[in-house]
PDB file of N, CA, C and O in Angstrom, chain B, residues numbered from 101:
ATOM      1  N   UNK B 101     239.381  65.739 124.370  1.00  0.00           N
ATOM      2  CA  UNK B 101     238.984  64.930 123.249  1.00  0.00           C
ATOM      3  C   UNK B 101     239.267  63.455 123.573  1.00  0.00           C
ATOM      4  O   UNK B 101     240.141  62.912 124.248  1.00  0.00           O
ATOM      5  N   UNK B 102     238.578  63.149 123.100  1.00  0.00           N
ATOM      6  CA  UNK B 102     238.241  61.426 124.066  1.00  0.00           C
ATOM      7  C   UNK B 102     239.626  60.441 122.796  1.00  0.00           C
ATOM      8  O   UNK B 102     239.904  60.693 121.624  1.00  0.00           O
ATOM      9  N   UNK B 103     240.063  59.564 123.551  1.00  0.00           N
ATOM     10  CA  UNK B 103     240.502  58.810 122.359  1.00  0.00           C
ATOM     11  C   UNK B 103     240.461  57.555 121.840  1.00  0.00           C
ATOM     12  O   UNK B 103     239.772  56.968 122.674  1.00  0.00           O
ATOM     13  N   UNK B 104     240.720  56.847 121.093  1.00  0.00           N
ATOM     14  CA  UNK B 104     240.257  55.885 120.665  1.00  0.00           C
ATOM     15  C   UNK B 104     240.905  54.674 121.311  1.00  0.00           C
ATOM     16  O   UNK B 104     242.122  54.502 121.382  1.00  0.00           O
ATOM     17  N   UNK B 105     239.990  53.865 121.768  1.00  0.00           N
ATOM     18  CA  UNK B 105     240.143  52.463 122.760  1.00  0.00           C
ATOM     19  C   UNK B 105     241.171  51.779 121.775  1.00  0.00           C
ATOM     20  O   UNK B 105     241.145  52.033 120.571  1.00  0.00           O
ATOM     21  N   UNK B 106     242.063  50.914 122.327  1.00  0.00           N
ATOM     22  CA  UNK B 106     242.495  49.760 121.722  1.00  0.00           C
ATOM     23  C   UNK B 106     241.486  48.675 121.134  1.00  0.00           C
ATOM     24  O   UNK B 106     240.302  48.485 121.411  1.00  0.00           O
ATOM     25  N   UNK B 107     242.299  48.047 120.267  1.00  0.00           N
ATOM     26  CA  UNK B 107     241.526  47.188 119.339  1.00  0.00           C
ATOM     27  C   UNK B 107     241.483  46.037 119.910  1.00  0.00           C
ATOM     28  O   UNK B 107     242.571  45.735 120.400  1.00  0.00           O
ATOM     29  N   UNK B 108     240.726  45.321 120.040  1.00  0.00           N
ATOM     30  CA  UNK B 108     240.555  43.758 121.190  1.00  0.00           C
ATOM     31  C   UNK B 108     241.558  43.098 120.225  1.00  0.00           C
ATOM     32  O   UNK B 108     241.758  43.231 119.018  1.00  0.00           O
ATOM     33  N   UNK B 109     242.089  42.375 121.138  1.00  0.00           N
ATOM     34  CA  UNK B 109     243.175  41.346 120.242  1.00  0.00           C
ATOM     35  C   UNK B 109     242.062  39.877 119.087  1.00  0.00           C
ATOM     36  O   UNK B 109     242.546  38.827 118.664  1.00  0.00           O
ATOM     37  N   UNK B 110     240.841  40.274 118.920  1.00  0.00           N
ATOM     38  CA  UNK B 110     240.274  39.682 118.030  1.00  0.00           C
ATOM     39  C   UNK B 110     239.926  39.893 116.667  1.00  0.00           C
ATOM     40  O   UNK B 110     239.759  39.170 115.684  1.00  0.00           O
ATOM     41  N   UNK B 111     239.849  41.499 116.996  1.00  0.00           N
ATOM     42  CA  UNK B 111     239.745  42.427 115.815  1.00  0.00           C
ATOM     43  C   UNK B 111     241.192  42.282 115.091  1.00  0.00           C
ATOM     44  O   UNK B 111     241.371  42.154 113.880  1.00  0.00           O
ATOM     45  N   UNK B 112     242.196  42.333 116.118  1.00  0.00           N
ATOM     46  CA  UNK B 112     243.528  42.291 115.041  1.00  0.00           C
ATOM     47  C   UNK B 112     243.725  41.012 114.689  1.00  0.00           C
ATOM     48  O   UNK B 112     244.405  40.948 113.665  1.00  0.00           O
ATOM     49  N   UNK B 113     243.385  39.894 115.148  1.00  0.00           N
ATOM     50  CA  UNK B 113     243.802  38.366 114.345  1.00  0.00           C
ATOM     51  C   UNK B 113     242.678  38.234 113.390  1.00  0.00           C
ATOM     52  O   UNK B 113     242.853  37.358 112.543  1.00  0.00           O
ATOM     53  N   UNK B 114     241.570  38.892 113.323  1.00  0.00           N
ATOM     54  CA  UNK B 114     240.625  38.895 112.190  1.00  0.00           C
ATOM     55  C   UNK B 114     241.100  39.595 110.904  1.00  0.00           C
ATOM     56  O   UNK B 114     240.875  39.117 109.792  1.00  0.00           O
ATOM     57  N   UNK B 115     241.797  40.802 111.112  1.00  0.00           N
ATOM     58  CA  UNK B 115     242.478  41.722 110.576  1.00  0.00           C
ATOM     59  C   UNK B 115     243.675  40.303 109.813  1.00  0.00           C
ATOM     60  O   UNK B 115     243.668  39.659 108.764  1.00  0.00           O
ATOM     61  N   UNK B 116     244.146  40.328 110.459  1.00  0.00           N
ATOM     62  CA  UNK B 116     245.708  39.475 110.432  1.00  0.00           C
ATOM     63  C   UNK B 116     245.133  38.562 109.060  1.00  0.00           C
ATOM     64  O   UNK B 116     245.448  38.612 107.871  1.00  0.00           O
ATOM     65  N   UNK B 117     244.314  37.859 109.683  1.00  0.00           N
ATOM     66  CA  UNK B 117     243.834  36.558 108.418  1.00  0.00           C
ATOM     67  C   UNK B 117     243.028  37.152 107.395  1.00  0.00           C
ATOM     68  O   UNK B 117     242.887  36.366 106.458  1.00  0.00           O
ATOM     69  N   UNK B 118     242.356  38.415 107.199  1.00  0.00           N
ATOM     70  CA  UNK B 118     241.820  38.704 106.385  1.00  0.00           C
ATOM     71  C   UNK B 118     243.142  39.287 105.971  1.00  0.00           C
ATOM     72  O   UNK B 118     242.919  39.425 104.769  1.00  0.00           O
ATOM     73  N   UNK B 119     244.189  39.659 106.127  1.00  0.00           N
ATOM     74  CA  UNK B 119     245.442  40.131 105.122  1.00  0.00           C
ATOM     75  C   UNK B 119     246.078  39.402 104.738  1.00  0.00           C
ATOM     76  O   UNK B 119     246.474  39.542 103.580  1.00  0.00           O
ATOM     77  N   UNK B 120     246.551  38.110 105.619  1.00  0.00           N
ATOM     78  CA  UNK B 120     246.827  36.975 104.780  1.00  0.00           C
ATOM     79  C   UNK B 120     246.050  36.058 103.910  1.00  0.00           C
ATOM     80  O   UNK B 120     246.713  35.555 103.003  1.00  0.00           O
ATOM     81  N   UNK B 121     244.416  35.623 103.995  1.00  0.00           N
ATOM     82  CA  UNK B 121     243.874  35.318 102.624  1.00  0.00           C
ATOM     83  C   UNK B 121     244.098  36.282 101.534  1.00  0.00           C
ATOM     84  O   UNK B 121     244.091  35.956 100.347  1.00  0.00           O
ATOM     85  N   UNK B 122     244.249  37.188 101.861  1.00  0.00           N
ATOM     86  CA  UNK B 122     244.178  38.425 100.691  1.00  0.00           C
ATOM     87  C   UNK B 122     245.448  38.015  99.612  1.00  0.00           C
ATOM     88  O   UNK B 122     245.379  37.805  98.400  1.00  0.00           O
ATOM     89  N   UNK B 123     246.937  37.973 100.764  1.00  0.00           N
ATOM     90  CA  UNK B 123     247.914  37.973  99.808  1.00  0.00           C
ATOM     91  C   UNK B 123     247.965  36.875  99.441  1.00  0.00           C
ATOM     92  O   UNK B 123     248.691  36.801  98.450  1.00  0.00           O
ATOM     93  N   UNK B 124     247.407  35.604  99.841  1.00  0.00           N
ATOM     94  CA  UNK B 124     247.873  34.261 100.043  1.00  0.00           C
ATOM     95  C   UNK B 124     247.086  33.739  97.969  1.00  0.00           C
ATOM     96  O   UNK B 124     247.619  33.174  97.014  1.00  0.00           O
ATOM     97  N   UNK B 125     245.696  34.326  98.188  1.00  0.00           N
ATOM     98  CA  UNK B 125     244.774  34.279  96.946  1.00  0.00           C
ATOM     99  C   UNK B 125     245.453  35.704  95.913  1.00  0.00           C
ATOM    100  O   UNK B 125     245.381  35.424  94.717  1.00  0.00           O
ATOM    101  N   UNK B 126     245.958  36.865  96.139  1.00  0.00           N
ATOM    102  CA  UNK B 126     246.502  37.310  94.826  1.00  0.00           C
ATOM    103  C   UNK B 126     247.560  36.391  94.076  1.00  0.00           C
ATOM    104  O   UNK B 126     247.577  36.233  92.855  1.00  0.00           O
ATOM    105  N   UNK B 127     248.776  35.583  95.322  1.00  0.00           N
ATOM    106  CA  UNK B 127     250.294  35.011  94.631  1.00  0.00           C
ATOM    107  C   UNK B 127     249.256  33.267  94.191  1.00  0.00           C
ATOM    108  O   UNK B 127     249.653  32.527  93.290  1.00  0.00           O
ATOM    109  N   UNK B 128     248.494  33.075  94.696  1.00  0.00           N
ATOM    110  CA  UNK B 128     247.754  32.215  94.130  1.00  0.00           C
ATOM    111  C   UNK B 128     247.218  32.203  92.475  1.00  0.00           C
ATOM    112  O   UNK B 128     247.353  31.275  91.678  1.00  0.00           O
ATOM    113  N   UNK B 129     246.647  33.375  92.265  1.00  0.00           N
ATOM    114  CA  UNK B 129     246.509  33.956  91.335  1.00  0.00           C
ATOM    115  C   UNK B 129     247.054  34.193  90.327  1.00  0.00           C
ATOM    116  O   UNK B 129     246.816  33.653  89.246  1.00  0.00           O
ATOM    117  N   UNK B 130     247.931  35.106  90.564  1.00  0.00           N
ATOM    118  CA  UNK B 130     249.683  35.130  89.794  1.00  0.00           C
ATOM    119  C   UNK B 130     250.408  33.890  89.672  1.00  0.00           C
ATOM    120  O   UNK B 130     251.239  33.875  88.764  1.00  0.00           O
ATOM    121  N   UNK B 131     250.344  33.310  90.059  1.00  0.00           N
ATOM    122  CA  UNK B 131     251.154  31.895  89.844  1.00  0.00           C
ATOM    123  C   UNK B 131     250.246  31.030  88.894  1.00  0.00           C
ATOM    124  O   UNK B 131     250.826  30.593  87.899  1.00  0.00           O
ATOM    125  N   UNK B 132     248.681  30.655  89.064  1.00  0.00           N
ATOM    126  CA  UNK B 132     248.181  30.098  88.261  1.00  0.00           C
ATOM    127  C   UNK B 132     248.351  31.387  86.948  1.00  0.00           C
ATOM    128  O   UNK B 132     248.661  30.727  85.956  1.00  0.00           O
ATOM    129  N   UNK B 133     248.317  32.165  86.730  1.00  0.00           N
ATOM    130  CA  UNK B 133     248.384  32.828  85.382  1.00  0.00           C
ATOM    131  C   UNK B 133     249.805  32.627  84.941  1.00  0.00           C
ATOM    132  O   UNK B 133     249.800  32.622  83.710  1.00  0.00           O
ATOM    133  N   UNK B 134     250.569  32.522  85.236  1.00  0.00           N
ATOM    134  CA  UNK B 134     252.079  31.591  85.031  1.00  0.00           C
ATOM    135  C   UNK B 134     252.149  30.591  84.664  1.00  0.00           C
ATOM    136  O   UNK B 134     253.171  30.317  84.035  1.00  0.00           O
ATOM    137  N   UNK B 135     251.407  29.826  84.803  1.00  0.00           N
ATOM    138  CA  UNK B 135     251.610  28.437  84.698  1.00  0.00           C
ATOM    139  C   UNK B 135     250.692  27.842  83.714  1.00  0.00           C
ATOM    140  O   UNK B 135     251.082  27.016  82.889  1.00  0.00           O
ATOM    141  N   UNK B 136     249.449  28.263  83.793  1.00  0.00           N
ATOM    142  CA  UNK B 136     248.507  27.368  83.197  1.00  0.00           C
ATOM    143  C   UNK B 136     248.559  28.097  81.837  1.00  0.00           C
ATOM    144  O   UNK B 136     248.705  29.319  81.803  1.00  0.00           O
ATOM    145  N   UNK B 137     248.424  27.242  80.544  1.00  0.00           N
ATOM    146  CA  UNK B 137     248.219  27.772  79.098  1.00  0.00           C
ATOM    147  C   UNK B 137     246.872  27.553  78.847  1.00  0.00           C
ATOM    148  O   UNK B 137     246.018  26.829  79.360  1.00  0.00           O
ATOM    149  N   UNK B 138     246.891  28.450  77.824  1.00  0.00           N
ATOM    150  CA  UNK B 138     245.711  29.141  77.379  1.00  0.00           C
ATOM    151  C   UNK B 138     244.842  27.566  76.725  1.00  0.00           C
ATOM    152  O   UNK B 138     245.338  26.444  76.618  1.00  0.00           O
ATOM    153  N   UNK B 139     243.471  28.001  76.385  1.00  0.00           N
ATOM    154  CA  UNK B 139     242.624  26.617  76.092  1.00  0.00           C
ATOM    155  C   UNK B 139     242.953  26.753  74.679  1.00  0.00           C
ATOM    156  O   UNK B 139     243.052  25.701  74.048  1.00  0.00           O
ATOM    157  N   UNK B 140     243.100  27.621  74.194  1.00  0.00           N
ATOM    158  CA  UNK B 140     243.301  27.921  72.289  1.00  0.00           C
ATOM    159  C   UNK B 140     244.050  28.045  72.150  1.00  0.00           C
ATOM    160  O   UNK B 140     244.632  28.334  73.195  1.00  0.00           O
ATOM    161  N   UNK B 141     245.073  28.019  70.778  1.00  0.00           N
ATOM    162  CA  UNK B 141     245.755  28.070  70.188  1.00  0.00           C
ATOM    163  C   UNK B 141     245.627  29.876  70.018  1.00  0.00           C
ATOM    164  O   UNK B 141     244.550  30.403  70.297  1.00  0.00           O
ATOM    165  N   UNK B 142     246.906  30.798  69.506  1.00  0.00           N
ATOM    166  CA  UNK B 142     246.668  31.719  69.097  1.00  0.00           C
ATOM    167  C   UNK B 142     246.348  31.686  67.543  1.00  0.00           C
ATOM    168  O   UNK B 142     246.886  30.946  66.719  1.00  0.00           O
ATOM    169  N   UNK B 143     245.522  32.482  67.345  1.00  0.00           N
ATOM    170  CA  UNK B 143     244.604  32.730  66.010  1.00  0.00           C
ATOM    171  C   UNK B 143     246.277  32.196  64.640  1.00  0.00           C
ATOM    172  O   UNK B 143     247.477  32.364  64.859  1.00  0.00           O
ATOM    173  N   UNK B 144     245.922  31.866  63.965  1.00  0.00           N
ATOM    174  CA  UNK B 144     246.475  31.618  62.685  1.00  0.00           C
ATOM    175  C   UNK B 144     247.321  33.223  61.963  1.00  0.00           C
ATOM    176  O   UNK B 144     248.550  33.286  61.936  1.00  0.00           O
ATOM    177  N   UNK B 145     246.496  34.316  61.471  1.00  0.00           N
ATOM    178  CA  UNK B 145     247.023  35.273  61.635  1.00  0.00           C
ATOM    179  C   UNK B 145     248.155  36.294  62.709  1.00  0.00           C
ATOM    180  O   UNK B 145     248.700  37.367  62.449  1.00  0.00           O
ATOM    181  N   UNK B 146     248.198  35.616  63.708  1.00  0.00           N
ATOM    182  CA  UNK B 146     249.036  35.958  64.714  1.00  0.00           C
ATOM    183  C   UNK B 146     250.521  35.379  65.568  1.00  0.00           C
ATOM    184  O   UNK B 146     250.398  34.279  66.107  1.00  0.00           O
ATOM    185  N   UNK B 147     251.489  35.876  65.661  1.00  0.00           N
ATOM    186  CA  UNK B 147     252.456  35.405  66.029  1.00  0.00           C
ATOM    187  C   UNK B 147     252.131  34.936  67.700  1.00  0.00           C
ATOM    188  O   UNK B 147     251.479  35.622  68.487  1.00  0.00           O
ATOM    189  N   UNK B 148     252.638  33.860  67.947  1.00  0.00           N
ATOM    190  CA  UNK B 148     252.285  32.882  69.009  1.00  0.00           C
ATOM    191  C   UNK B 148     253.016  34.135  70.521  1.00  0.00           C
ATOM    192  O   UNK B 148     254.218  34.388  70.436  1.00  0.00           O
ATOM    193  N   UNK B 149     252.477  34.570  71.340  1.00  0.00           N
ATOM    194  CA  UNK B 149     253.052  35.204  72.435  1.00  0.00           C
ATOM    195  C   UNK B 149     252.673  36.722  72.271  1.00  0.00           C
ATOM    196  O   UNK B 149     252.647  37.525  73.204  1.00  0.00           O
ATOM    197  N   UNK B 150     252.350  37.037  70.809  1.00  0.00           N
ATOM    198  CA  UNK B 150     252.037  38.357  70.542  1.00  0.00           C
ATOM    199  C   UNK B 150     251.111  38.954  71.314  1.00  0.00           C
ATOM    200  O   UNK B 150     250.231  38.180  71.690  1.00  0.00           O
ATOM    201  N   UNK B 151     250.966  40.545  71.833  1.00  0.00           N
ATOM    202  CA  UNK B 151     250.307  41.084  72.565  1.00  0.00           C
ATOM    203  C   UNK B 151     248.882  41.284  71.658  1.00  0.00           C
ATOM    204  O   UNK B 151     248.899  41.654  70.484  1.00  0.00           O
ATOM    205  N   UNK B 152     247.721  40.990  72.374  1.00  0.00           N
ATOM    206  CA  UNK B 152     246.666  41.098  71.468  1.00  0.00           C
ATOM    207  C   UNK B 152     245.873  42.598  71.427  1.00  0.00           C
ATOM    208  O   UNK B 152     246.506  43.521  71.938  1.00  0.00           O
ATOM    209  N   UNK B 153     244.703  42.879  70.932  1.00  0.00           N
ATOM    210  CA  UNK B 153     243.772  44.054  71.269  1.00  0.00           C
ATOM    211  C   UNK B 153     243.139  43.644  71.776  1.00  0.00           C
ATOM    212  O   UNK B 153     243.267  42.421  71.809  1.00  0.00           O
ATOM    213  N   UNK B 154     241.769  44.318  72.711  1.00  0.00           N
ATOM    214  CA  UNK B 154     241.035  44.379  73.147  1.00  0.00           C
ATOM    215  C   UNK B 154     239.738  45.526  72.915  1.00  0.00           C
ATOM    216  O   UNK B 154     238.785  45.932  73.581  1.00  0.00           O
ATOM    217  N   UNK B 155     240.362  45.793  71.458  1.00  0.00           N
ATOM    218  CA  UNK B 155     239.658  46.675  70.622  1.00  0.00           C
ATOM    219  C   UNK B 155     238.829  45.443  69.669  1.00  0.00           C
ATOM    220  O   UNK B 155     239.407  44.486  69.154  1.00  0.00           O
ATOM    221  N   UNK B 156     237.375  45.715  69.576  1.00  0.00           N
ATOM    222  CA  UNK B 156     237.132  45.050  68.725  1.00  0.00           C
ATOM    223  C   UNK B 156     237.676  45.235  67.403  1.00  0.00           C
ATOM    224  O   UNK B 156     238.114  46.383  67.479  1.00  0.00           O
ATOM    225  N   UNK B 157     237.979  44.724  65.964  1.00  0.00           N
ATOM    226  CA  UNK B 157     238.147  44.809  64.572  1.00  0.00           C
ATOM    227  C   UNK B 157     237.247  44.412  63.213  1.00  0.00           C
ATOM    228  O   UNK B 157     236.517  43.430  63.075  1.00  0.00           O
ATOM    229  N   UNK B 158     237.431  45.112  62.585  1.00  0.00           N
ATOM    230  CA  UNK B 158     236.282  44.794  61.340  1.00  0.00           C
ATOM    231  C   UNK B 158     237.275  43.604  60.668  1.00  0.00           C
ATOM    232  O   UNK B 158     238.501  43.505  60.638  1.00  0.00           O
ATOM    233  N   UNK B 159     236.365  42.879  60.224  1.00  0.00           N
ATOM    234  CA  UNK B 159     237.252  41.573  59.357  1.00  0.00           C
ATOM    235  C   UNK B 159     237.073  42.160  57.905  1.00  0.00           C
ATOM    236  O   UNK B 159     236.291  43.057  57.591  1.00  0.00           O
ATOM    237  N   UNK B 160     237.995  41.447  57.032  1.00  0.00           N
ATOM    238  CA  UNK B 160     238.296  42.067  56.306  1.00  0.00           C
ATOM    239  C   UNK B 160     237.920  40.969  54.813  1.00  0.00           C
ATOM    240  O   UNK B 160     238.143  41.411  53.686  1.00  0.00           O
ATOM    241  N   UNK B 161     237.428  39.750  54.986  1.00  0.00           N
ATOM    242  CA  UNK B 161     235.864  39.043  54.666  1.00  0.00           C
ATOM    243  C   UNK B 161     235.087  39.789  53.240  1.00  0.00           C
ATOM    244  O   UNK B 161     233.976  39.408  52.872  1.00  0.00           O
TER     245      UNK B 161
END
């Protein structure tokens, strides 16, 4: 059974930098969601930090 060639040392520094953009843009990510505040205010009915739905709701109007 034949086996599998080594990987050219181009394939692994391609490898390499495609794993470091990867992690480099998630903690990028995570950090701007840390940091930056929201464009709105939370709604009037709601305590400021409160976890919201993502269920829509009937108003009550």
């Amino acid at each position: 059974m034949p086996r599998h060639r080594a990987p050219r040392p181009t394939e692994l520094a391609r490898r390499r930098l495609a794993a470091a953009l990867l992690g480099t843009g998630a903690l990028a990510a995570t950090l701007l969601t840390a940091v930056v505040t929201p464009a709105a205010p939370p709604a009037p009915d709601r305590e400021p930090g409160a976890a919201s739905s993502d269920v829509a709701q009937r108003s009550a109007d």
